[in-house]
C-alpha positions as CSV (number, residue, x, y, z in Angstrom):
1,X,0.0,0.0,0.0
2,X,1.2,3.4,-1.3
3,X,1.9,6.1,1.5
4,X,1.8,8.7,-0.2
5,X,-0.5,10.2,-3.2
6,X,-1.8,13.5,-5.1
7,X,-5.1,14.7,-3.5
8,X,-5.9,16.0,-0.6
9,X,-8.7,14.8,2.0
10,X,-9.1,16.4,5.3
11,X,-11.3,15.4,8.4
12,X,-13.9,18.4,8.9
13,X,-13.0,21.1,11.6
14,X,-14.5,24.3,12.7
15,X,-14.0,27.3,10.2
16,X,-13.3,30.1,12.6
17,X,-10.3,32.3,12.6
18,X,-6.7,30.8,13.8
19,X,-6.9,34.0,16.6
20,X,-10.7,32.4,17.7
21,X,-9.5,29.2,17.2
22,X,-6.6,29.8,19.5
23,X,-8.0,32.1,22.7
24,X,-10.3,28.5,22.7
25,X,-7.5,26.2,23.2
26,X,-6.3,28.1,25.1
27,X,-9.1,28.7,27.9
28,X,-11.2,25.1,26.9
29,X,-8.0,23.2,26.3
30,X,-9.4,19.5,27.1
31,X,-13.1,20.3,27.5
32,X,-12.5,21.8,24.1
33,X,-11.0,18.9,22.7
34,X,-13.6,16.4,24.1
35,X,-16.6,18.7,22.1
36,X,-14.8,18.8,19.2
37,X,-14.4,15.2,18.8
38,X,-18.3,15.2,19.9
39,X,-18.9,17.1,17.1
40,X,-16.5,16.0,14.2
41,X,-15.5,12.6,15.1
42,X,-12.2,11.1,16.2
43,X,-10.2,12.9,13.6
44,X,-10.6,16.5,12.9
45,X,-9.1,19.6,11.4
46,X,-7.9,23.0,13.2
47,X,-5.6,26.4,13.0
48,X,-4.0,27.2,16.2
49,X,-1.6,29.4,16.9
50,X,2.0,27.9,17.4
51,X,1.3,24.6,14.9
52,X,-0.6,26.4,12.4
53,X,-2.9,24.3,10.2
54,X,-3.6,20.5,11.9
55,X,-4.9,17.5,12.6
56,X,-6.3,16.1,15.6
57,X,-6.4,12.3,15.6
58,X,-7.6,9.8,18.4
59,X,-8.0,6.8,16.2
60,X,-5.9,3.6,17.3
61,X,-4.8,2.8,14.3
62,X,-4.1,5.8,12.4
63,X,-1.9,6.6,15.5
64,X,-0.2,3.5,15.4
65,X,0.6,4.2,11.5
66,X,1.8,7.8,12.8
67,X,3.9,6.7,15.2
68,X,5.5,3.7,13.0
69,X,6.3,5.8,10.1
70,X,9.3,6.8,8.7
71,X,11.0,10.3,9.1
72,X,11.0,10.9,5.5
73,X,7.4,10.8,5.8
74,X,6.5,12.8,9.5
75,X,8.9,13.8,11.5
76,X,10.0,16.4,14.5
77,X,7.6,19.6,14.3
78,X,9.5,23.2,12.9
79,X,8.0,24.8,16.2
80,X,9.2,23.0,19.0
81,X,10.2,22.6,22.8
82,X,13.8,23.8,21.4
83,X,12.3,27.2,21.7
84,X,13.1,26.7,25.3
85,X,15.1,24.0,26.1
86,X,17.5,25.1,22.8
87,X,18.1,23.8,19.7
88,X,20.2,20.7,20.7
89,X,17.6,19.5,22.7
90,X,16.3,15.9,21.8
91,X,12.7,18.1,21.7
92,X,14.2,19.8,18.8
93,X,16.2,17.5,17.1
94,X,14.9,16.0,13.9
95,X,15.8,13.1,11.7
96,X,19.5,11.2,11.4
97,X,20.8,14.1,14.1
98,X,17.7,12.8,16.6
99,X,18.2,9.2,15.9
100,X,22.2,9.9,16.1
101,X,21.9,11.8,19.5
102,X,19.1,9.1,21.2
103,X,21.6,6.4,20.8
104,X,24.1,8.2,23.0
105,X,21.4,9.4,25.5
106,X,19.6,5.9,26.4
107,X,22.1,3.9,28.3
108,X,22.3,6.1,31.6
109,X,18.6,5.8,31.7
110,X,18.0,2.5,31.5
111,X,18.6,-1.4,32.8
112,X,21.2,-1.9,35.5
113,X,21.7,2.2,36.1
114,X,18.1,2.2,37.2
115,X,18.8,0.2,40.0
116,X,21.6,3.0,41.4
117,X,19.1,6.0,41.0
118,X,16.8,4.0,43.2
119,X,18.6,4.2,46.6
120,X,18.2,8.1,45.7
121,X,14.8,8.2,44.7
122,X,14.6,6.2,48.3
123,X,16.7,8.9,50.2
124,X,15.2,11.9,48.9
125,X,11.7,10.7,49.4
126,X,12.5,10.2,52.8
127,X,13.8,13.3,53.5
128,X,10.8,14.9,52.3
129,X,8.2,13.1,54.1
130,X,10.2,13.8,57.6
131,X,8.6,17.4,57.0
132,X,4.1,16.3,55.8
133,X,2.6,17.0,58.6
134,X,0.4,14.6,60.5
135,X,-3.3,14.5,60.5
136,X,-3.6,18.1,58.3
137,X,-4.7,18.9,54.8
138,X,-1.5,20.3,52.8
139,X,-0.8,19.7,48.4
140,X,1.6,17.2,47.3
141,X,2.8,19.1,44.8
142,X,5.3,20.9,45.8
143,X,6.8,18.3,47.7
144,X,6.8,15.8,44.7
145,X,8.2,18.8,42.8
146,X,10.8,18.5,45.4
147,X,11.8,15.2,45.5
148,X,11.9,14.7,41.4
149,X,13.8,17.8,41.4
150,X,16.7,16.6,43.8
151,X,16.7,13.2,42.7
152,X,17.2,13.9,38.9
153,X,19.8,16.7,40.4
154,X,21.8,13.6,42.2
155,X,21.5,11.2,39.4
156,X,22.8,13.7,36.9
157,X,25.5,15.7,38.1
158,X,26.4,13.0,41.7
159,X,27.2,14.6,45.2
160,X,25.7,17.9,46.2
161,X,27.8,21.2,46.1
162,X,27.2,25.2,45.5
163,X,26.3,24.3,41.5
164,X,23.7,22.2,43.2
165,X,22.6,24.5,45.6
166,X,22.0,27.2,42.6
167,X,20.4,24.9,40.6
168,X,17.8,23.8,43.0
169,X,17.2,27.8,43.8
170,X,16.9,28.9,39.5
171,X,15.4,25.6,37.8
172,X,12.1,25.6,39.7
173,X,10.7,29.4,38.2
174,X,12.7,28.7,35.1
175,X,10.7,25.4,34.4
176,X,7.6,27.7,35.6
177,X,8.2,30.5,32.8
178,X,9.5,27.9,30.4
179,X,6.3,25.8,30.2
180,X,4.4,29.1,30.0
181,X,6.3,30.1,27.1
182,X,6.0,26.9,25.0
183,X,2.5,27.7,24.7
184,X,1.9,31.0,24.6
185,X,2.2,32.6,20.9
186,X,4.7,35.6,22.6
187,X,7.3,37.0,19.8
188,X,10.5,37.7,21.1
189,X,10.9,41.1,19.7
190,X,10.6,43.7,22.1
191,X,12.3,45.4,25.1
192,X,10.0,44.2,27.8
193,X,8.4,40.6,27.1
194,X,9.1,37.3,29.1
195,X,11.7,36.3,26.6
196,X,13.8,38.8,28.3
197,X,13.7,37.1,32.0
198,X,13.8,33.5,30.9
199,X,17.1,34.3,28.3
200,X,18.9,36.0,31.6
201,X,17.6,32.6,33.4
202,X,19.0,31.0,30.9
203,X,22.5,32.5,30.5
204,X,22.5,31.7,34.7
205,X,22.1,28.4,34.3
206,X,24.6,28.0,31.4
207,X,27.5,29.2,33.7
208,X,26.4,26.9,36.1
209,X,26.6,24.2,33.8
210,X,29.9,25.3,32.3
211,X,31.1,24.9,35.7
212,X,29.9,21.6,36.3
213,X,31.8,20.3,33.2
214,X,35.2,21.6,34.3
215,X,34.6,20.0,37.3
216,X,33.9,16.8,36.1
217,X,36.5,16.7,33.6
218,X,39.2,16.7,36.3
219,X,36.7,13.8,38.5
220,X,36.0,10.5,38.7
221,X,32.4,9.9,39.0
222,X,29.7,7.8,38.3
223,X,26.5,10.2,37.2
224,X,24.9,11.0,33.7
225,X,27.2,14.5,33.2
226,X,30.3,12.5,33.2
227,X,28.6,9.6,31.4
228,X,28.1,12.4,28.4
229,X,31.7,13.4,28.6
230,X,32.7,10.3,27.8
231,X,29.9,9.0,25.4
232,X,31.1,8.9,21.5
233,X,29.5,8.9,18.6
234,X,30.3,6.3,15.6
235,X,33.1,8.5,14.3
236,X,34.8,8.8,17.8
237,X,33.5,13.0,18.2
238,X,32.1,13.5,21.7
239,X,28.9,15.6,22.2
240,X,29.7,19.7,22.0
241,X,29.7,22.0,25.4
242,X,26.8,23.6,23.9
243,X,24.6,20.0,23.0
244,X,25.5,18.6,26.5
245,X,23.8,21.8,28.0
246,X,20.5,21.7,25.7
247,X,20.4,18.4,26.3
248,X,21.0,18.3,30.5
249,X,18.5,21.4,30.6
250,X,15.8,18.7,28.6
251,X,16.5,15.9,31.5
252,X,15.9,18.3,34.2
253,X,12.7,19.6,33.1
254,X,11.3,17.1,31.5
255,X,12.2,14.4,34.1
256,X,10.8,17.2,36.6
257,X,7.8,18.7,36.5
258,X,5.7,15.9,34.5
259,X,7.0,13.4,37.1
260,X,6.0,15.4,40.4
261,X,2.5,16.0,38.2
262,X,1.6,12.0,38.1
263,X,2.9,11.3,41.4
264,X,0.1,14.5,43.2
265,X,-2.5,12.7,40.5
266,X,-1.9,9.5,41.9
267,X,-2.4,10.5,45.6
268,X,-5.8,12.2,44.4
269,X,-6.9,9.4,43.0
270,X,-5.9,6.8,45.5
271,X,-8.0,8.9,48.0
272,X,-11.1,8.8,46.6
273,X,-10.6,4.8,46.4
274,X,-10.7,3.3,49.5
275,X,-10.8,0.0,48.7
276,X,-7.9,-0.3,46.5
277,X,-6.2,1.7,49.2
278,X,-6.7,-1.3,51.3
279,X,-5.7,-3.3,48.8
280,X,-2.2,-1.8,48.3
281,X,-1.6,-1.8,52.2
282,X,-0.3,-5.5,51.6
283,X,2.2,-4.1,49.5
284,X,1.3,-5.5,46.3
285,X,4.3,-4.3,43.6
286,X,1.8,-5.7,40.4
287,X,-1.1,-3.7,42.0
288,X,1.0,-0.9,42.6
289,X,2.8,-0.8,38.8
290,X,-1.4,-1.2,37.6
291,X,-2.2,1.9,39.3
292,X,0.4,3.9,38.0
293,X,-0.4,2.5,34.8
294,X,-3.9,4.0,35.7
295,X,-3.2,7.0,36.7
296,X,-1.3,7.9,33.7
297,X,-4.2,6.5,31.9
298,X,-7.4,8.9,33.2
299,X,-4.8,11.8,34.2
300,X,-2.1,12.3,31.6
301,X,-0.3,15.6,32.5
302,X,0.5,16.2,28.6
303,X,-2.1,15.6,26.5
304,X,-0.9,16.3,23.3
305,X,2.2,14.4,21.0
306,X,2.8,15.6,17.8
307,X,4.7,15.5,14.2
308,X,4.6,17.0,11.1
309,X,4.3,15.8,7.7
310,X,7.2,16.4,5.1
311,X,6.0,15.1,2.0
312,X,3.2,15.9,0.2
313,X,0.0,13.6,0.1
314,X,0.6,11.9,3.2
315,X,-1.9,8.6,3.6
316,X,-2.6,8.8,7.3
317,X,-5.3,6.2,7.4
318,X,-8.8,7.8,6.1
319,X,-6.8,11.2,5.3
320,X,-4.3,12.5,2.8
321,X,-2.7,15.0,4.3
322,X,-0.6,18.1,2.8
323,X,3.3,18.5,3.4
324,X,4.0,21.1,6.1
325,X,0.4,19.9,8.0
326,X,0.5,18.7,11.6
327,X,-0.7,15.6,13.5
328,X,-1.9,16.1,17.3
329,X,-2.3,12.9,18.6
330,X,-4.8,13.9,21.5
331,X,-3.0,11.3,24.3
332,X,-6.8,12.6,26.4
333,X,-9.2,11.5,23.7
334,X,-7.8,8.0,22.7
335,X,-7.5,7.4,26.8
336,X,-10.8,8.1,27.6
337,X,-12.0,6.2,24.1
338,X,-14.6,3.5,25.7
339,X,-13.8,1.2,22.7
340,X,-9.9,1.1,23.3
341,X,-10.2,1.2,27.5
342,X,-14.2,-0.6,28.5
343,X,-15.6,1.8,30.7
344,X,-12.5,4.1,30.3
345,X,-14.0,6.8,32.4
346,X,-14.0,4.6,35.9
347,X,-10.2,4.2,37.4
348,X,-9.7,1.0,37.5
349,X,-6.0,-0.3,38.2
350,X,-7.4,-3.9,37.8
351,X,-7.5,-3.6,34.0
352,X,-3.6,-3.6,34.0
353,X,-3.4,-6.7,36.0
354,X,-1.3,-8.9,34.8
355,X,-1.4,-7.5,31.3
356,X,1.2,-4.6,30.1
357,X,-0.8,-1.7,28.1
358,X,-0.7,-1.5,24.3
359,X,2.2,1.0,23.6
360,X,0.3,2.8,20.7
361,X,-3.0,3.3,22.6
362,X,-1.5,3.9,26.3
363,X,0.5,6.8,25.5
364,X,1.7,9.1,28.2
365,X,5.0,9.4,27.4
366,X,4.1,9.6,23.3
367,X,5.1,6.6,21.6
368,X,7.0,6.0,18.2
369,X,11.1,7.4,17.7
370,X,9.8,10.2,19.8
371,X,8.4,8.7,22.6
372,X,10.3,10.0,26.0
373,X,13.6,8.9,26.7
374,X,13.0,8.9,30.4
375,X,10.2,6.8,30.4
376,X,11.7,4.0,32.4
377,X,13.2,6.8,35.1
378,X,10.1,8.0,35.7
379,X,8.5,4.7,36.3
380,X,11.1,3.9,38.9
381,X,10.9,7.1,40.4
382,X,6.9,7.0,41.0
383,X,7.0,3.3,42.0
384,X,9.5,4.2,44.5
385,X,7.7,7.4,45.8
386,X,4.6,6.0,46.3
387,X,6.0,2.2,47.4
388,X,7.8,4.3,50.1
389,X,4.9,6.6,50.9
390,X,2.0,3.9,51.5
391,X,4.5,1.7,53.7
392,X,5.4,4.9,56.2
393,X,2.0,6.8,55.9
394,X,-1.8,6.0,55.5
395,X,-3.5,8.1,53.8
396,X,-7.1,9.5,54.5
397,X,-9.7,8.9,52.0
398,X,-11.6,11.8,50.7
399,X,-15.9,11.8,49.5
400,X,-14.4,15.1,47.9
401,X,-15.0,15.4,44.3
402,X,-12.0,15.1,42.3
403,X,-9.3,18.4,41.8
404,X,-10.3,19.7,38.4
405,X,-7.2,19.6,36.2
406,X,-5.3,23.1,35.9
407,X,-3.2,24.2,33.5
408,X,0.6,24.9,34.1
409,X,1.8,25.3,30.7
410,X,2.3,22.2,29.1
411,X,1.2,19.8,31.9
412,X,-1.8,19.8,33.3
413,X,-2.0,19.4,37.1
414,X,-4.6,18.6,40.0
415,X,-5.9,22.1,40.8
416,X,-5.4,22.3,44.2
417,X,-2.1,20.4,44.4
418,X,-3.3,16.7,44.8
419,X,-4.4,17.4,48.7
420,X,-3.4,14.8,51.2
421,X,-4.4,13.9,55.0
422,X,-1.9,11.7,56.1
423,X,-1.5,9.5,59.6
424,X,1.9,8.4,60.2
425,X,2.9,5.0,60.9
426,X,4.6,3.7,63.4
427,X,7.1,1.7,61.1
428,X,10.2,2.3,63.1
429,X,11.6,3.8,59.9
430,X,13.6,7.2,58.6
431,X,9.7,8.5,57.9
């Protein structure tokens, strides 16, 4: 079957202006999503600020055929995440120079290196719950933010020091502003725009960085910085001062905030269901793994992945599609699909039992060439936060309705912070 051909079929859309179009995204972003699929179907056609003419799909298939095909065909979007994270970033990178740079960047994340960043997943999770107060409603939030912060700090760049110090103090507002920014249609002309604050953010935390790397030039260690300093490509070049920083600035913030997100989800979900509450009191890893599974599921904290087409008459399933188009995948829309996930909008960790979810219709992290290189991190690091936190504290269910989701940029969080009542056990442990 051909992939590509001549004319042009587009699923139907609404007609209104990009500028229309856009103020809706932005203030409906899901809710707008879920009645435009009401009214157009699973696929359908829109003109947004920032991607410009695209296509929303939610169909299993034609997102599996997305996500399997080759870059000569889709590939990275021209407007990016490397408007913020810069243009070495794996967010930016497209083609051989994506593929070429992923190669180098898997191995510290992944199989027997997980096992090290566990002890300080562990540690730093320990250290935070020292300070939840007992028996009084506070948000998660900002202590998940806390502990994915540090522990991506540690595994990264090793033993504490002043750089760490002054990272912990500048990445938190600058992954704040950042996310705003990705969204926001704001040109960079002009005196007095955000642009202005995050580029002086920015130039802080490249002479932190550049510090970093002369230290760990001179020193032995075992962490992802020196890891990169030593990594080669095929014809024996090591990665440049400037791609090291671009990418380093991508793990922090993206193995940051959307972490922290899913872990304050998780503990508004789990408290407004008792039962499996109970159930996870024994321990359970497989129930445990389900529920994050679940969580992910009914609260992704991105809901878009994207691409864009590069060659003319593009057959994306029931669509031919025009070179220079884009394809939303809406992660919300094919997750809450009733004929992919039966009954999709009850949370049910049960229907991950014993089963692993389909990697083109469970999509969280995106899926494809493009789908997140931390994926496996961030698995460990919200098994171990929450394995940790329902051994050393019970949580108090709620008959509150659930935290409506809030925008923070480009993840979407609980609104008021994933609130907690927690009773402290007496374990006899750090907690």
């Amino acid at each position: 079957m051909t992939t590509t051909t001549t004319a042009v079929t587009l699923p139907p859309g609404p007609t209104a202006p990009r500028a229309v179009q856009g103020a809706y995204a932005l203030t409906q972003p899901l809710r707008g999503m879920r009645r435009l699929k009401e009214r157009y179907g699973d696929a359908f056609t829109v003109n947004v600020p920032i991607f410009g003419n695209a296509v929303v799909i939610s169909d299993p298939a034609e997102i599996k055929q997305l996500f399997t095909s080759g870059p000569d065909l889709v590939d990275n979007l021209e407007v990016n995440l490397g408007r913020v994270l810069g243009p070495h970033s794996m967010f930016a990178l497209a083609g051989d120079e994506h593929k070429r740079q992923r190669k180098l960047l898997v191995p510290p994340f992944h199989g027997r290196r997980l096992a090290a960043y566990e002890k300080i997943v562990e540690e730093e999770t320990l250290r935070e719950l020292e300070s939840w107060p007992d028996g009084k409603a506070f948000a998660t939030l900002p202590s998940m933010m806390r502990i994915t912060l540090n522990a991506i700090l540690r595994a990264v760049f090793g033993a504490e020091g002043a750089e760490f110090a002054a990272l912990r103090e500048l990445l938190p507002p600058f992954v704040t502003l950042g996310s705003r920014l990705a969204v926001a249609p704001i040109s960079k002309k002009g005196r007095f725009n955000p642009w202005r604050r995050f580029e002086r953010m920015r130039r802080e935390y490249d002479a932190i960085v550049d510090r970093l790397i002369a230290k760990a030039r001179v020193e032995e260690k075992d962490d992802v910085l020196s890891m990169m300093l030593q990594t080669r490509y095929d014809d024996g070049s090591g990665l440049s001062r400037d791609e090291i920083a671009d990418q380093l600035l991508t793990l922090l913030t993206a193995g940051h905030e959307t972490t922290a997100t899913t872990l304050a989800w998780a503990v508004e979900r789990l408290r407004r269901h008792p039962a499996l509450l109970e159930e996870l009191k024994n321990g359970d890893g497989k129930l445990l793994d389900a529920t994050i599974l679940e969580v992910q599921r009914t609260r992704p904290v991105i809901d878009l992945t994207a691409r864009q087409v590069k060659q003319d008459g593009y057959r994306l399933g029931r669509w031919t599609l025009p070179k220079g188009y884009a394809v939303l995948v809406s992660i919300a829309l094919i997750h809450d699909d009733d004929a992919v996930f039966p009954h999709a909008a009850t949370f049910d960790p049960h229907r991950f039992a014993g089963a692993r979810p389909d990697l083109y219709q469970w999509i969280p992290f995106g899926g494809g060439t493009r789908r997140c290189l931390g994926a496996a991190f961030a698995t460990m690091e919200m098994t171990v936060v929450l394995r940790t936190l329902l051994r050393d504290f019970d949580l108090v269910p709620t008959a509150e309705r659930g935290e409506r989701w809030h925008s923070r940029g480009v993840a979407y969080a609980p609104a008021k912070g994933g609130r907690a009542i927690v009773r402290r056990r007496n374990t006899g442990g750090a907690a």
